[in-house]
C-alpha positions as CSV (number, residue, x, y, z in Angstrom):
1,X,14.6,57.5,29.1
2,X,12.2,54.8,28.6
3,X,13.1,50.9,29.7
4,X,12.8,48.6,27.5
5,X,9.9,46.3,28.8
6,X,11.5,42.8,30.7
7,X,11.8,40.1,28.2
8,X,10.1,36.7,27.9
9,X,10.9,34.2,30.4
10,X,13.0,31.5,28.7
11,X,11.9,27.9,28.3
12,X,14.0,26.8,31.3
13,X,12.3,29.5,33.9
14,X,8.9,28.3,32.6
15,X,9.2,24.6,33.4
16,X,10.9,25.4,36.8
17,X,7.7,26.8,37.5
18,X,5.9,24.0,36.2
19,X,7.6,21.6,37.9
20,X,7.4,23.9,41.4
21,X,11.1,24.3,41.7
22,X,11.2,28.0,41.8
23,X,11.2,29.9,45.5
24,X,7.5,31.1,45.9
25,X,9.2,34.9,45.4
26,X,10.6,33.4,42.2
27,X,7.3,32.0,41.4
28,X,5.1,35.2,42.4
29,X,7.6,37.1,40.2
30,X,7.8,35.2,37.2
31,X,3.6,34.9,37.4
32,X,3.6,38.4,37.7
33,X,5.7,38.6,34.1
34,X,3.3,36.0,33.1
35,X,0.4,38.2,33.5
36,X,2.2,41.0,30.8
37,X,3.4,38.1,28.3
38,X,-0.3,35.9,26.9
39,X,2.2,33.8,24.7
40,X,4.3,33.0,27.6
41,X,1.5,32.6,29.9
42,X,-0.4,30.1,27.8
43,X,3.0,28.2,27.0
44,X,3.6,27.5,31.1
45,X,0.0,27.0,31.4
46,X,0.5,24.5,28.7
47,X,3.2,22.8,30.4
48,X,1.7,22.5,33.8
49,X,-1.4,20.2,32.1
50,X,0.9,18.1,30.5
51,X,3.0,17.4,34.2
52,X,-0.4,16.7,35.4
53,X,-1.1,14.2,32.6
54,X,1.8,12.4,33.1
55,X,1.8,12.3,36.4
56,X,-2.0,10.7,35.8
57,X,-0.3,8.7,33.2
58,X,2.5,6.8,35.2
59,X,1.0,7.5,38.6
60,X,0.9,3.8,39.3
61,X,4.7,3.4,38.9
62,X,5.0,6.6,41.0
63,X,3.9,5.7,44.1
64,X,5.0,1.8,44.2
65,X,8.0,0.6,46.2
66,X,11.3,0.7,44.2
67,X,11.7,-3.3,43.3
68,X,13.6,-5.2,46.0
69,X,16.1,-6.7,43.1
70,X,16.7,-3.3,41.8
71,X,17.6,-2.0,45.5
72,X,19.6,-5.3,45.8
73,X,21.5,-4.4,42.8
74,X,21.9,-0.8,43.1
75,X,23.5,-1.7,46.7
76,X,25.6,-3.7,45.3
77,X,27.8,-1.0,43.2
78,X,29.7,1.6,45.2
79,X,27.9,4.6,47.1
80,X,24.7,3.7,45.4
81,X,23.2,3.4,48.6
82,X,23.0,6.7,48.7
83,X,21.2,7.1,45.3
84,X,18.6,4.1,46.7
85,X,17.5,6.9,49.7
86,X,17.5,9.2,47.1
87,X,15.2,7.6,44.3
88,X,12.9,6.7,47.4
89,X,12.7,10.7,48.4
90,X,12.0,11.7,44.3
91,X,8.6,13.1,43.9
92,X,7.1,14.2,40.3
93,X,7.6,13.0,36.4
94,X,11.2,12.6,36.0
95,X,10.9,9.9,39.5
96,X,8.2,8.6,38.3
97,X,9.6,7.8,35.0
98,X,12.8,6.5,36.3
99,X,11.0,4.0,38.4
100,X,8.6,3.1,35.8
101,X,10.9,2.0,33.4
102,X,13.7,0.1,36.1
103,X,10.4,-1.7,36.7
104,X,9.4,-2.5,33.1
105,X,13.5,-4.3,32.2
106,X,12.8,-5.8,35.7
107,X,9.6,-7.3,34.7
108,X,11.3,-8.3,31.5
109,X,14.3,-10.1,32.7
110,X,16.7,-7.6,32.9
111,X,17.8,-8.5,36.6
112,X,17.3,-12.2,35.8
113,X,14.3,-13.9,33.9
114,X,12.3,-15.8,35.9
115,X,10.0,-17.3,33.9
116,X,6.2,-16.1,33.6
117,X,5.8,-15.8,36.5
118,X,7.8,-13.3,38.1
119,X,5.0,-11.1,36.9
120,X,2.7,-11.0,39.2
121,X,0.0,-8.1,38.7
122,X,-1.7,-7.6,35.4
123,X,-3.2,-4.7,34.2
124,X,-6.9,-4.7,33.4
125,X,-7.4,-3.8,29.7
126,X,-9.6,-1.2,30.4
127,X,-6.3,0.4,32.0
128,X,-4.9,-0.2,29.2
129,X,-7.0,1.7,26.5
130,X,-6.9,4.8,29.2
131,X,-3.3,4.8,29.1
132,X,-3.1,5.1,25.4
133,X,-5.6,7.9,25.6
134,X,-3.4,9.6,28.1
135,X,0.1,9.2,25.8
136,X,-2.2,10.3,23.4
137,X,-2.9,13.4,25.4
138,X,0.6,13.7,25.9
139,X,2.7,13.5,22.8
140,X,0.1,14.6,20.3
141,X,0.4,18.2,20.9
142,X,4.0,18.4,20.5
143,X,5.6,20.0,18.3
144,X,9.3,20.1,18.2
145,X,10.0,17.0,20.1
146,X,6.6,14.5,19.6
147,X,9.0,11.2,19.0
148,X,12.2,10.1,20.2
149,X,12.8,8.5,16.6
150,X,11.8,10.2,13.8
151,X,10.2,8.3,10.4
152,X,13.1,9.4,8.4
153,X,15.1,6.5,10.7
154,X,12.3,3.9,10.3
155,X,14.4,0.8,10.3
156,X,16.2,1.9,13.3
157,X,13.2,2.8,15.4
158,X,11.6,-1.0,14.9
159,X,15.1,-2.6,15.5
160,X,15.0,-0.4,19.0
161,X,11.5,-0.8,20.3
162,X,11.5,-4.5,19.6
163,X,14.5,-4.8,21.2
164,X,13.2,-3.3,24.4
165,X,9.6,-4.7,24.3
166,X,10.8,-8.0,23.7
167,X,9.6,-9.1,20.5
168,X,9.2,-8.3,17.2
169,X,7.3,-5.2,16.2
170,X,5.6,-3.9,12.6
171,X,4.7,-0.5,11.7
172,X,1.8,-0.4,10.3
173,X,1.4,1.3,6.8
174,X,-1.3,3.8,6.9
175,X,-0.6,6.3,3.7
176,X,-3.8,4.9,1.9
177,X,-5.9,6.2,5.0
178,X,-4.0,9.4,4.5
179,X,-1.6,8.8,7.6
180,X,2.0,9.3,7.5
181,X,4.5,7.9,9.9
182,X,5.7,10.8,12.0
183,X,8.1,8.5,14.2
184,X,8.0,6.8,17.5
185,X,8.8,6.8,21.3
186,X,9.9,4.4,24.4
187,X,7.6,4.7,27.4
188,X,6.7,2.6,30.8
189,X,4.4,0.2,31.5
190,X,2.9,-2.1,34.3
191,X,4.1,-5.1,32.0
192,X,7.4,-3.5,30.8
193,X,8.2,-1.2,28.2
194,X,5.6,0.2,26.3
195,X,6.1,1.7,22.5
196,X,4.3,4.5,21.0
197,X,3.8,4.9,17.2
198,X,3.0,8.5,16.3
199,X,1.2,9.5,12.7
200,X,0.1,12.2,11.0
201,X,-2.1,13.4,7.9
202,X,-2.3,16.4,5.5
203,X,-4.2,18.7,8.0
204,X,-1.8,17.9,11.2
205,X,-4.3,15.8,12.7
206,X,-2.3,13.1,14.7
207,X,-3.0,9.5,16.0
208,X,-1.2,7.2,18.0
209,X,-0.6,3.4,18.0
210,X,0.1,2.2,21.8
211,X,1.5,-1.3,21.9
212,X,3.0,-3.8,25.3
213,X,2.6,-6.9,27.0
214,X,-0.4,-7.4,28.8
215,X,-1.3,-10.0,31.2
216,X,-3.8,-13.0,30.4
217,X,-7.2,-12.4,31.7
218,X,-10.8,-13.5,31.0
219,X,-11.4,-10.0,29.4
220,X,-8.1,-9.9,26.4
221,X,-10.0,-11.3,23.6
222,X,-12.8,-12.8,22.1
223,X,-12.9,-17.0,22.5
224,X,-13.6,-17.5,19.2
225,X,-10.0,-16.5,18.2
226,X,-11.5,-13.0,16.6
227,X,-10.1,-10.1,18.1
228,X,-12.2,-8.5,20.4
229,X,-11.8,-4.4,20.0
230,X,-13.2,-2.3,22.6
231,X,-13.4,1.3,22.6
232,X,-12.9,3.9,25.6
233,X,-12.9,8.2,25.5
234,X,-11.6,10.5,27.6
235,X,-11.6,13.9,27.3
236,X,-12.0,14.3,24.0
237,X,-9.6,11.2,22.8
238,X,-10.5,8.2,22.0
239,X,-9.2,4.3,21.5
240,X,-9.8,1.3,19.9
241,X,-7.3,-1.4,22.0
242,X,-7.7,-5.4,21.8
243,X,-4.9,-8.3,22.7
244,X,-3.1,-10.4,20.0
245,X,-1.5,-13.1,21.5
246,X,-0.5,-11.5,25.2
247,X,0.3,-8.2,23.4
248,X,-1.8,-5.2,24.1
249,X,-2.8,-2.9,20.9
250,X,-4.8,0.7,21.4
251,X,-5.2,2.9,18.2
252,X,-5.6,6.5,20.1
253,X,-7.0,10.3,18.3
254,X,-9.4,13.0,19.0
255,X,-11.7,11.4,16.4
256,X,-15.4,10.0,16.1
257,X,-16.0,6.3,17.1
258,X,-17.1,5.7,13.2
259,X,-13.6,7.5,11.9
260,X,-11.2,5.5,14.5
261,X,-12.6,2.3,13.7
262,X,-11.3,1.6,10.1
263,X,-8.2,3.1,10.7
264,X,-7.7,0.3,13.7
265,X,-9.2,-2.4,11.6
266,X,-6.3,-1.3,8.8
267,X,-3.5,-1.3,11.6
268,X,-5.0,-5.0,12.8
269,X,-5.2,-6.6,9.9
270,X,-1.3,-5.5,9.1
271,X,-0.2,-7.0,12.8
């Protein structure tokens, strides 16, 4: 009697091997199955370049220090000494994330507002615009999860993100460019928290609005009080990103210079 052919490997064996937490037998097996399964194949191949960019993404974050007042803190609550030793042992995304955001609320005052200040390195702008192409990168290709909040939960979704970056935020409105609002997402950033705006038109092309708090420099905006856009691409995305007041905008897609730049001067002039 005939076997019936091994099936797929599931989701969950498919990111273990993305992330490198199989055994290497485990891994030379499941690669093997791989090699009989294209859809599978391309899905953990898929997955792997995503880990990488956002490792690239947050790798700042991921190999800083954890924060002395967040190990003062953490020591300060029952057996989370241990979980300090632990956090500093943490390789890959998940740590790199954790670390990221503890970093952001304690950049914004979460473990005690110290006034300006207390921030004391600022991201170049340039860094800035690269980070939004790497969200970009990202998020954009996702389908079943691309946005924490979806659009159908609008109000919630500004009411959140402004809450955690500090201030309030707008969504632009870009139906008339052919753009609808597919939702939104919390992410990290050398400044704090850093919010993603995710849209979408009629032939599933999506762009991404990247907005946080950058530091003042010489290079944030123009001194005539215009905003100054610049533009940077990366592997076949692109941005427009400019500073409004010590808050850091970058309009991100895998679009021409000339077909990025309205759609960023739409989503300026409603901010």
């Amino acid at each position: 009697m005939t076997q019936d052919p091994s099936p797929s490997p599931d989701e969950a064996m498919l990111h273990a091997l993305a992330d490198g937490r199989l055994s290497p037998q485990d891994a030379a097996d499941l690669r093997a199955r791989l090699a009989a399964d294209p859809a599978a194949s391309q899905s953990a191949q898929a997955w792997q370049e995503q880990r990488a960019l956002l490792r690239t993404l947050h790798r700042d974050v991921r190999d800083e220090a954890v924060p002395p007042a967040l190990v003062q803190a953490v020591r300060r609550v029952g057996e989370r000494g241990r979980l300090v030793d632990r956090w500093q042992r943490w390789g890959g995304v998940a740590a790199s994330v954790l670390v990221a955001f503890t970093a952001g609320w304690l950049a914004n005052g979460q473990w005690g507002r110290t006034g300006p200040g207390a921030i004391s390195r600022s991201p170049q702008m340039a860094d800035f615009g690269r980070q939004a192409v790497l969200a970009h990168r990202v998020y954009s290709p996702e389908v079943r999860h691309p946005v924490e909040v979806p659009a159908s939960e609008q109000e919630h979704l500004v009411q959140w993100l402004s809450k955690r970056l500090g201030r309030p935020l707008k969504v632009p409105d870009l139906t008339a460019q052919g753009y609808e609002l597919v939702g939104g997402r919390l992410l990290p950033g050398e400044q704090g928290a850093r919010a993603q705006f995710m849209y979408q038109n009629a032939r599933a092309e999506r762009i991404t609005l990247y907005v946080g708090a950058v530091a003042p420099g010489k290079d944030v905006g123009a001194s005539s009080g215009e905003t100054a856009f610049r533009f940077t691409t990366e592997a076949g995305a692109s941005s427009f990103y400019w500073v409004d007041q010590g808050f850091g905008y970058a309009l991100a897609g895998r679009l021409e210079r000339a077909q990025l730049r309205p759609l960023a001067d739409s989503v300026h002039r409603q901010l």
